[in-house]
N, CA, C and O atoms as a GROMACS GRO file, in nm:
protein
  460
    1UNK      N    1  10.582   9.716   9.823
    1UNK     CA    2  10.653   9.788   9.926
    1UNK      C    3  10.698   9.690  10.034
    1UNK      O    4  10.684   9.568  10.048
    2UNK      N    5  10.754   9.781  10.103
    2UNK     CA    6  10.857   9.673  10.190
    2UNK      C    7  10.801   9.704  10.361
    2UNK      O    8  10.814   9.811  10.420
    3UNK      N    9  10.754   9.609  10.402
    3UNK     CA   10  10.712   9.683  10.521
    3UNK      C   11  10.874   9.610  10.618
    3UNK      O   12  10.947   9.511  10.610
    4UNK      N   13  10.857   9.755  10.718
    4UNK     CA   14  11.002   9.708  10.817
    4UNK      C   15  10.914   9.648  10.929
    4UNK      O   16  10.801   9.686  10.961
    5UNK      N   17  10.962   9.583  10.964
    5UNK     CA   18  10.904   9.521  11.099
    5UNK      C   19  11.014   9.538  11.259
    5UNK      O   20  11.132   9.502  11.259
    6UNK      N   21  10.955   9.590  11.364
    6UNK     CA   22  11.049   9.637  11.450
    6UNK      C   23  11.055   9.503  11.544
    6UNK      O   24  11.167   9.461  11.570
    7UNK      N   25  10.921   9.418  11.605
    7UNK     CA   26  10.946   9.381  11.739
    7UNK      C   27  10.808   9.248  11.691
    7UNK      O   28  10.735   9.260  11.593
    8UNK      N   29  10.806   9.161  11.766
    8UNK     CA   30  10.726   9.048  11.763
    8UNK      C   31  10.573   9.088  11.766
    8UNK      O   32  10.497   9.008  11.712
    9UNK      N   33  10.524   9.192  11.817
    9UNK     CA   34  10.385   9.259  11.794
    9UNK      C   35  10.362   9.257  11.684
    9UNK      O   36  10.269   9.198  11.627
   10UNK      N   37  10.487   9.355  11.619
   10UNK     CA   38  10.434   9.425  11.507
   10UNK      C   39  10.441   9.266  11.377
   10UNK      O   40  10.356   9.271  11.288
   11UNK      N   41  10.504   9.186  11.376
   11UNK     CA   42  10.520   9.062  11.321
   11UNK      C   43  10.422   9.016  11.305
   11UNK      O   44  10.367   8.994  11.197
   12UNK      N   45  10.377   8.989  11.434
   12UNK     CA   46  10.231   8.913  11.433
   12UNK      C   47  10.109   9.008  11.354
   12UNK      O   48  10.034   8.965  11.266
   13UNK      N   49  10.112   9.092  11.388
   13UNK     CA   50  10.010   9.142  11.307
   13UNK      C   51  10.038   9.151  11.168
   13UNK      O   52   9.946   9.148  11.086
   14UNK      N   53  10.115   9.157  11.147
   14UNK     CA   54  10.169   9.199  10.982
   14UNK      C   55  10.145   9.058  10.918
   14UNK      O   56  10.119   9.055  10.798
   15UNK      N   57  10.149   8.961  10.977
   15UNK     CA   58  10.105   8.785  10.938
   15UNK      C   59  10.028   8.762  10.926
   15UNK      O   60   9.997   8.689  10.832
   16UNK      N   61   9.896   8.829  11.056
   16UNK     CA   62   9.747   8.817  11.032
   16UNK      C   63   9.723   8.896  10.927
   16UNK      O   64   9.668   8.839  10.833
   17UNK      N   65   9.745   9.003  10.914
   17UNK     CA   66   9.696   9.123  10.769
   17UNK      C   67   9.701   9.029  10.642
   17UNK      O   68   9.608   9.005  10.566
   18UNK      N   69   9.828   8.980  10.638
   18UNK     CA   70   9.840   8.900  10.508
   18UNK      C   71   9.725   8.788  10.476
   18UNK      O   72   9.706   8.723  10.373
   19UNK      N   73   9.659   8.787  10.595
   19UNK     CA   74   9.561   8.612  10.521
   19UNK      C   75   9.627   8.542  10.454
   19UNK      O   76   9.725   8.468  10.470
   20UNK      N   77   9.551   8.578  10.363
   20UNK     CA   78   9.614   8.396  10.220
   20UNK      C   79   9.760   8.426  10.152
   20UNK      O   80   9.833   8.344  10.097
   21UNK      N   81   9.782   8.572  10.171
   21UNK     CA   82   9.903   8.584  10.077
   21UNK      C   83   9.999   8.520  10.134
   21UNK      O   84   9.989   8.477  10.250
   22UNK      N   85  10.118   8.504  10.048
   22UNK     CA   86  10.225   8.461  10.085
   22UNK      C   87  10.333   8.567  10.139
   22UNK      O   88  10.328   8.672  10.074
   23UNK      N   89  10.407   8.567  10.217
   23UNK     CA   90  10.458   8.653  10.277
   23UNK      C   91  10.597   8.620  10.300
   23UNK      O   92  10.646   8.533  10.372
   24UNK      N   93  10.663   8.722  10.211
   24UNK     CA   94  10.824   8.696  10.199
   24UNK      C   95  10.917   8.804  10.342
   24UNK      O   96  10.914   8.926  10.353
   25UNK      N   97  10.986   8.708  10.427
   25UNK     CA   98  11.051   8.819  10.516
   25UNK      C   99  11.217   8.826  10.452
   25UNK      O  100  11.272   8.757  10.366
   26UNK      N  101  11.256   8.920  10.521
   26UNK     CA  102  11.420   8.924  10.491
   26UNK      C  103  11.459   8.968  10.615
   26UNK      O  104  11.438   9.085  10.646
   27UNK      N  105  11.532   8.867  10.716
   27UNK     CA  106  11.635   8.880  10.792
   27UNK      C  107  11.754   8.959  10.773
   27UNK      O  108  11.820   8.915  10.679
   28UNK      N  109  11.800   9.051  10.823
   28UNK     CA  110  11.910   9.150  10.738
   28UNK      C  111  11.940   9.206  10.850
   28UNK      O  112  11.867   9.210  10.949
   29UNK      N  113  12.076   9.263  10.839
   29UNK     CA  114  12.106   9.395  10.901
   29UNK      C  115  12.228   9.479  10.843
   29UNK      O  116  12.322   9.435  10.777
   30UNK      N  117  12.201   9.627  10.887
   30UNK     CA  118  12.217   9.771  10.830
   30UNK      C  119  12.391   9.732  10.776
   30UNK      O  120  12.435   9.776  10.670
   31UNK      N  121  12.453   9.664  10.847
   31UNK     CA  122  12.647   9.662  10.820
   31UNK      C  123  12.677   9.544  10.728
   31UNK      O  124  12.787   9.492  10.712
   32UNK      N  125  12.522   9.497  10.653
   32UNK     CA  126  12.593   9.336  10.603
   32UNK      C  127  12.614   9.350  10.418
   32UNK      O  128  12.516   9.375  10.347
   33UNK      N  129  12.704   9.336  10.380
   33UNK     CA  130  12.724   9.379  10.232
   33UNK      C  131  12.611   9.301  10.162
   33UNK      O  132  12.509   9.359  10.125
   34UNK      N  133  12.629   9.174  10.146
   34UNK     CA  134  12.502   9.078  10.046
   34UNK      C  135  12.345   9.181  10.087
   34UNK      O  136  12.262   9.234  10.014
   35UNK      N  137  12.360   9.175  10.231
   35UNK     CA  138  12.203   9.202  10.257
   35UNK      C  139  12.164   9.364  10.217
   35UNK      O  140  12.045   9.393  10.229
   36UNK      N  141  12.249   9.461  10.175
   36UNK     CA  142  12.244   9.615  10.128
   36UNK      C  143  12.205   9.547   9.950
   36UNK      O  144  12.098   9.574   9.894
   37UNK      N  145  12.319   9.456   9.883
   37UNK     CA  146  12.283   9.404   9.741
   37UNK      C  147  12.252   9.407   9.710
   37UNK      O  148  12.243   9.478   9.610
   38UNK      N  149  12.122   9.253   9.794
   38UNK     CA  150  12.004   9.206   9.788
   38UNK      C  151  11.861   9.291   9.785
   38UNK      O  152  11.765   9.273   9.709
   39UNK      N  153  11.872   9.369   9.868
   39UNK     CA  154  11.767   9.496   9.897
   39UNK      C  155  11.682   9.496   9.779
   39UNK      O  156  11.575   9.441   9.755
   40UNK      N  157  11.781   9.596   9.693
   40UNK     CA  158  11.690   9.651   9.551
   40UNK      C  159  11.635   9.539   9.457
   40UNK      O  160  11.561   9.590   9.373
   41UNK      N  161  11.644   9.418   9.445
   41UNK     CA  162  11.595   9.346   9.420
   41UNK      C  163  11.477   9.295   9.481
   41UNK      O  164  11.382   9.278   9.405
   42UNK      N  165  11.459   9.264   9.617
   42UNK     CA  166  11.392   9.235   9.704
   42UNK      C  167  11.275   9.338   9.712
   42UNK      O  168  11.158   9.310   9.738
   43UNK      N  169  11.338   9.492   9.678
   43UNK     CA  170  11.228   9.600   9.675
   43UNK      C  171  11.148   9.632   9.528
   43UNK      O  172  11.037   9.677   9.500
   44UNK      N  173  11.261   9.585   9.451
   44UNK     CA  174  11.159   9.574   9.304
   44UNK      C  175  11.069   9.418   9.325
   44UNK      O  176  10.956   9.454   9.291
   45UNK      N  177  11.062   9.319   9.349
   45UNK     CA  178  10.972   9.192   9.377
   45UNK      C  179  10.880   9.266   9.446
   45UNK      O  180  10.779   9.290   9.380
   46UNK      N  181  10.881   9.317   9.569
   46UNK     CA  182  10.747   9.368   9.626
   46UNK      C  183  10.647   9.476   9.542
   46UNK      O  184  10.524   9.472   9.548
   47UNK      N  185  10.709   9.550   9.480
   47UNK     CA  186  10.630   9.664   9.378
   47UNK      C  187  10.573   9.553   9.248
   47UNK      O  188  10.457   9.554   9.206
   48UNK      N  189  10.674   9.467   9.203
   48UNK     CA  190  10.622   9.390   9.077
   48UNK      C  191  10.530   9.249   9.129
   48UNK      O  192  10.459   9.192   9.046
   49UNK      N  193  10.536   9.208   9.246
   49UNK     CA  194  10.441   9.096   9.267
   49UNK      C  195  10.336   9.178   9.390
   49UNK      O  196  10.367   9.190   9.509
   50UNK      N  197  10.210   9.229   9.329
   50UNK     CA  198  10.136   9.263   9.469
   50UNK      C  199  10.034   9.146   9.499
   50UNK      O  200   9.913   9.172   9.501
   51UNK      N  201  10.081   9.016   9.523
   51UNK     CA  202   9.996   8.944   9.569
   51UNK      C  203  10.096   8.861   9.670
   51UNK      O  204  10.048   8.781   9.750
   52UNK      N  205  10.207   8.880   9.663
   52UNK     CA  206  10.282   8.922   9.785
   52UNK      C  207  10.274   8.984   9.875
   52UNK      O  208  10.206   9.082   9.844
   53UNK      N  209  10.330   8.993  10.073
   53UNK     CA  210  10.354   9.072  10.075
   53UNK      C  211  10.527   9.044  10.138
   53UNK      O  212  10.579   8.933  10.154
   54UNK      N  213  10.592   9.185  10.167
   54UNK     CA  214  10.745   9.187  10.204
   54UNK      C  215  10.723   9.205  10.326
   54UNK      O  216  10.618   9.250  10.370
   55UNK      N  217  10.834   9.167  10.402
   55UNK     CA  218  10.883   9.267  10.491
   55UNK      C  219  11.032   9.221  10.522
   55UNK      O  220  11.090   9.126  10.469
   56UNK      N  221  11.096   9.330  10.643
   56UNK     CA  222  11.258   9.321  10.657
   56UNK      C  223  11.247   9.340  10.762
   56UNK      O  224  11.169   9.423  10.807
   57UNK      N  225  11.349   9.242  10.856
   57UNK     CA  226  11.357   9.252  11.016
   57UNK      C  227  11.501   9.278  11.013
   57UNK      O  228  11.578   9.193  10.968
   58UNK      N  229  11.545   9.390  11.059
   58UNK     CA  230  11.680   9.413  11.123
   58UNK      C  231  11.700   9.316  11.225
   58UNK      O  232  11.627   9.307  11.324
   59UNK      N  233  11.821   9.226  11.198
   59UNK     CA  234  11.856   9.139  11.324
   59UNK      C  235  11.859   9.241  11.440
   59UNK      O  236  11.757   9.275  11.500
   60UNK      N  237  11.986   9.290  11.470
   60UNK     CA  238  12.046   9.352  11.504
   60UNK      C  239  11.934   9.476  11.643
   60UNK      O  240  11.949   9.500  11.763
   61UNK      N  241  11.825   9.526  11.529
   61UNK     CA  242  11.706   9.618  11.637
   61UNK      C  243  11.601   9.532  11.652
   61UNK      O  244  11.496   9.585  11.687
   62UNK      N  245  11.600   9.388  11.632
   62UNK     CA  246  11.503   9.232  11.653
   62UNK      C  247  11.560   9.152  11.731
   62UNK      O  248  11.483   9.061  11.762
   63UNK      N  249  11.662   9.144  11.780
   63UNK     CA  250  11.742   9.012  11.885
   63UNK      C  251  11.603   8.929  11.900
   63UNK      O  252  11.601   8.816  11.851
   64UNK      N  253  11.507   8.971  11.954
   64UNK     CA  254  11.394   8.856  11.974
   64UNK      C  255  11.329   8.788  11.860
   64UNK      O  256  11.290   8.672  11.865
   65UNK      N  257  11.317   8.886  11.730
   65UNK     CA  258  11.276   8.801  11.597
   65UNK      C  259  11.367   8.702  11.538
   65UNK      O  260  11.338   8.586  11.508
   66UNK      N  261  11.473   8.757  11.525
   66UNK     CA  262  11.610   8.674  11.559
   66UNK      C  263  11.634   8.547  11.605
   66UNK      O  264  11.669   8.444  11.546
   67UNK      N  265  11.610   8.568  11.708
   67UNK     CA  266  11.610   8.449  11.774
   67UNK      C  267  11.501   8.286  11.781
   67UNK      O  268  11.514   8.164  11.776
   68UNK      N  269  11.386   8.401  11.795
   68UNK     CA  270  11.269   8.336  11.720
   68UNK      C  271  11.278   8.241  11.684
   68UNK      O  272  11.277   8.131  11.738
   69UNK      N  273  11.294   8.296  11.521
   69UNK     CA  274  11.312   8.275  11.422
   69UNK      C  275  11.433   8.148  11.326
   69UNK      O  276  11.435   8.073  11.229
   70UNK      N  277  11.515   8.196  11.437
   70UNK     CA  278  11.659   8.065  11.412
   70UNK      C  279  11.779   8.125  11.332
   70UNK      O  280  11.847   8.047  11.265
   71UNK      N  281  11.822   8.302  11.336
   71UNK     CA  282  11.891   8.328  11.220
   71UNK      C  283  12.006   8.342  11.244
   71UNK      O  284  12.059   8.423  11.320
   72UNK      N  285  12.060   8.249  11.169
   72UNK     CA  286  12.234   8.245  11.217
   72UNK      C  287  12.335   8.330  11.125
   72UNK      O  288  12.450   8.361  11.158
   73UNK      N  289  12.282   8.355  11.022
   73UNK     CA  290  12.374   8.381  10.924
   73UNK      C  291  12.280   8.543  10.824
   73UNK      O  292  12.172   8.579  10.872
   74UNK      N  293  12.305   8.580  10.765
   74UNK     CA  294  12.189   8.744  10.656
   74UNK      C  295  12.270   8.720  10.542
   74UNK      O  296  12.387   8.683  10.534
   75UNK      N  297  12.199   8.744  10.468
   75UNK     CA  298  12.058   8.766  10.480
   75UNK      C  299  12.014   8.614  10.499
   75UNK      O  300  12.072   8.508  10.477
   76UNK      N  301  11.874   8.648  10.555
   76UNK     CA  302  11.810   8.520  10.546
   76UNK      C  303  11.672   8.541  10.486
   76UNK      O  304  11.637   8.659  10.495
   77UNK      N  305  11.586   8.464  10.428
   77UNK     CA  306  11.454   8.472  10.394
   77UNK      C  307  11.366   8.347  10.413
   77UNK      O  308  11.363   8.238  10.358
   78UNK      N  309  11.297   8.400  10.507
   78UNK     CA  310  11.159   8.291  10.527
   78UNK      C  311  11.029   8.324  10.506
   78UNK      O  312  10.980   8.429  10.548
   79UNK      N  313  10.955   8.222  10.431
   79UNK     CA  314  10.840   8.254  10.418
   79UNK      C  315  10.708   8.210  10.490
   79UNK      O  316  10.714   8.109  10.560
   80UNK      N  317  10.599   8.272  10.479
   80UNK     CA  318  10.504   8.237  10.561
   80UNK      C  319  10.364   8.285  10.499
   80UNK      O  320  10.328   8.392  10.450
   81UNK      N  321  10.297   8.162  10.521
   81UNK     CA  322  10.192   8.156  10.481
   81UNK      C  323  10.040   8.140  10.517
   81UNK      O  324   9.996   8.034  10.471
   82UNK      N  325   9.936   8.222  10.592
   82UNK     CA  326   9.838   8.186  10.696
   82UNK      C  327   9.889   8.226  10.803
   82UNK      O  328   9.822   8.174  10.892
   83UNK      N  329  10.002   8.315  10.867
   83UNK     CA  330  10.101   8.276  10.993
   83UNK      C  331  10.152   8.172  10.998
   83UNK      O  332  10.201   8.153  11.110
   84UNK      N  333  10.172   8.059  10.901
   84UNK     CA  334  10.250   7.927  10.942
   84UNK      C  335  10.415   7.950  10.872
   84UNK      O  336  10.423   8.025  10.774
   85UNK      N  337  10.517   7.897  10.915
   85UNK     CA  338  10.607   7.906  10.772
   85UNK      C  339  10.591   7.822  10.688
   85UNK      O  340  10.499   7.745  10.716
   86UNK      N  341  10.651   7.800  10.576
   86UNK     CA  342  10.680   7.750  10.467
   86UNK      C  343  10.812   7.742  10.424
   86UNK      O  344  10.906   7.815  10.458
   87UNK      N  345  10.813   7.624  10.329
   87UNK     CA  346  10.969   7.608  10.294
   87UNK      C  347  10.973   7.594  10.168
   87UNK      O  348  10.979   7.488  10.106
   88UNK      N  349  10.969   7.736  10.113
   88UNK     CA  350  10.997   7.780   9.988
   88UNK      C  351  11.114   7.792   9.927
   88UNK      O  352  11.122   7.733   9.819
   89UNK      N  353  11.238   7.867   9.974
   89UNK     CA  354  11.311   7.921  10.048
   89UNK      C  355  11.376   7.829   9.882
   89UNK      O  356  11.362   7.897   9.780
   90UNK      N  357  11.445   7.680   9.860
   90UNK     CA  358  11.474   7.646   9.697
   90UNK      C  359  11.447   7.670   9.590
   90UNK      O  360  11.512   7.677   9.486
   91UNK      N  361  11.273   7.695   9.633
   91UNK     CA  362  11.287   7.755   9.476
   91UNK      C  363  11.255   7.884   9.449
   91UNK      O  364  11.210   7.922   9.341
   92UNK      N  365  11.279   7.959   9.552
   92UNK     CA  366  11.296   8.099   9.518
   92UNK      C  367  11.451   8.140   9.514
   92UNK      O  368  11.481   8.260   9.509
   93UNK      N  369  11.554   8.039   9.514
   93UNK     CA  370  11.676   8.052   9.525
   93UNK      C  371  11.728   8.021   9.409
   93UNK      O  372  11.831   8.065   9.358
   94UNK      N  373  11.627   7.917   9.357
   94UNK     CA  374  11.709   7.881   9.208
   94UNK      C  375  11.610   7.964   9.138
   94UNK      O  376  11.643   7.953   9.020
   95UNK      N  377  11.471   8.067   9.144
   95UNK     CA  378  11.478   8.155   9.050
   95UNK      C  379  11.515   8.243   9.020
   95UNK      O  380  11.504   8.293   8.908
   96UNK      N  381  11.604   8.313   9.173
   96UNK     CA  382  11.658   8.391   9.164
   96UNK      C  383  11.822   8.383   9.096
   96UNK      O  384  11.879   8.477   9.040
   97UNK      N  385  11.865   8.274   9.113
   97UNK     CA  386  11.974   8.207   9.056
   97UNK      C  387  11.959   8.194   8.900
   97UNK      O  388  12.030   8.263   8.827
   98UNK      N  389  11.888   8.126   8.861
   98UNK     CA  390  11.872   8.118   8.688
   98UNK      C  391  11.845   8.261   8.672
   98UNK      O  392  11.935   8.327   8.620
   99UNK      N  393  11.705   8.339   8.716
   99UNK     CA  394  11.721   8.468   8.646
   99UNK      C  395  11.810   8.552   8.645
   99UNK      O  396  11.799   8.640   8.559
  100UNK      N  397  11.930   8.557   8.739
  100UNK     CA  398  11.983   8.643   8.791
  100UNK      C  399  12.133   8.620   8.643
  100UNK      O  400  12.200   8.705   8.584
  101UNK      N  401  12.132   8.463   8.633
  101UNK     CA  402  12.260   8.422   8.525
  101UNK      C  403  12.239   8.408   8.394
  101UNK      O  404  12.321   8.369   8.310
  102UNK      N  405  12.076   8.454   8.369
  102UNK     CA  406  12.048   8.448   8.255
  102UNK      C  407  12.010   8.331   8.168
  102UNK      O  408  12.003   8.320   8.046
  103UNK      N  409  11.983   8.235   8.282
  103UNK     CA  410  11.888   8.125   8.236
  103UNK      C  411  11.787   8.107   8.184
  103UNK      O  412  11.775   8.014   8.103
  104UNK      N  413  11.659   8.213   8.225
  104UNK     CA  414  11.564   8.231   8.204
  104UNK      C  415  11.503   8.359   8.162
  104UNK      O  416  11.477   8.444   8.246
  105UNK      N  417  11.478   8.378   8.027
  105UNK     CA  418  11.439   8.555   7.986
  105UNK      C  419  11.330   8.586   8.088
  105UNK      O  420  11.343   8.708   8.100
  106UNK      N  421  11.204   8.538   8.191
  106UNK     CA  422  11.135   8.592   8.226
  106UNK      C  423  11.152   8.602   8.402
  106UNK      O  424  11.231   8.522   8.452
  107UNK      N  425  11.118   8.646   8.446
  107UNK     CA  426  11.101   8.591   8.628
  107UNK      C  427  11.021   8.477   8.596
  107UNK      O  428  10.938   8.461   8.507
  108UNK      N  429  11.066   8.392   8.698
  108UNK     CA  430  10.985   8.232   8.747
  108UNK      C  431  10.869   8.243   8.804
  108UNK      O  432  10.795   8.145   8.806
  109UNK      N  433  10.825   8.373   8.866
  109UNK     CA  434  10.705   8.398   8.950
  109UNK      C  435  10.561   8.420   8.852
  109UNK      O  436  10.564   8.492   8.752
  110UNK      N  437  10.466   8.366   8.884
  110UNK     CA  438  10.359   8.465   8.793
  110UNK      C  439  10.317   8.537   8.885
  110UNK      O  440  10.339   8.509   9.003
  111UNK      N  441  10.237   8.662   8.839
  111UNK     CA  442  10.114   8.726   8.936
  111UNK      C  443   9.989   8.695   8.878
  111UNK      O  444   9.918   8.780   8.824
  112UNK      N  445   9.960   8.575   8.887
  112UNK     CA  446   9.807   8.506   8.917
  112UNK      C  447   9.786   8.488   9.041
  112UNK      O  448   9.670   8.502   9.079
  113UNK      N  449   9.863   8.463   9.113
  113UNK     CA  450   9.779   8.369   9.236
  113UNK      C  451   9.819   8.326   9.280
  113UNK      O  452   9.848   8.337   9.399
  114UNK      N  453   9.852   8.225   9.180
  114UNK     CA  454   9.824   8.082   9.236
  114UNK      C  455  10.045   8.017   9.270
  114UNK      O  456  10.080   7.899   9.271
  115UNK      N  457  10.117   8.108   9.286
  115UNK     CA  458  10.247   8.116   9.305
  115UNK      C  459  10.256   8.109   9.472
  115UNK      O  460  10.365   8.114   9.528
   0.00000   0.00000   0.00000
């Protein structure tokens, strides 16, 4: 599932909850074509990897996560790990890229763990 995140409170806590998991966000907002696309994909990964977790920050009702954050352009996706970020961000681009063109019969992700 996809948790929405409204305001920098609710962020922070949603970072601590996660502990060890890895934690995929999506920068987005409600008028942006790619980022409506992207969604259902983004919402099937959260149901099929639960050692993940999601969430989605509306730029737009976030100006302060936004900003934060550094987002110039949506969708955007950053990840974070412990509360720290991470710079995943390539190779979840080229698995989504090969799987998406039919490079690869399986997703690139496992759900062991250790991803």
């Amino acid at each position: 599932m996809v948790q929405i995140i409204k305001d920098m409170d609710e962020f922070s806590r949603f970072l601590k909850a996660a502990g060890c998991k890895l934690v995929v966000v999506e920068f987005s907002a409600k008028w942006c074509g790619p980022c409506k696309r992207i969604y259902p994909l983004v919402h099937a990964m959260s149901l099929q990897y639960q050692n993940v977790m999601f969430a989605n920050v509306d730029v737009d009702d976030s100006k302060e996560l936004a900003q934060t954050y550094h987002i110039r352009s949506v969708p955007t996706f950053q990840m974070f790990k412990q509360t720290q970020k991470v710079t995943l961000f390539s190779r979840l681009k080229r698995a989504i890229c090969c799987y998406g063109n039919g490079f690869m019969s399986k997703p690139y992700f496992s759900d062991n763990g250790n991803e």
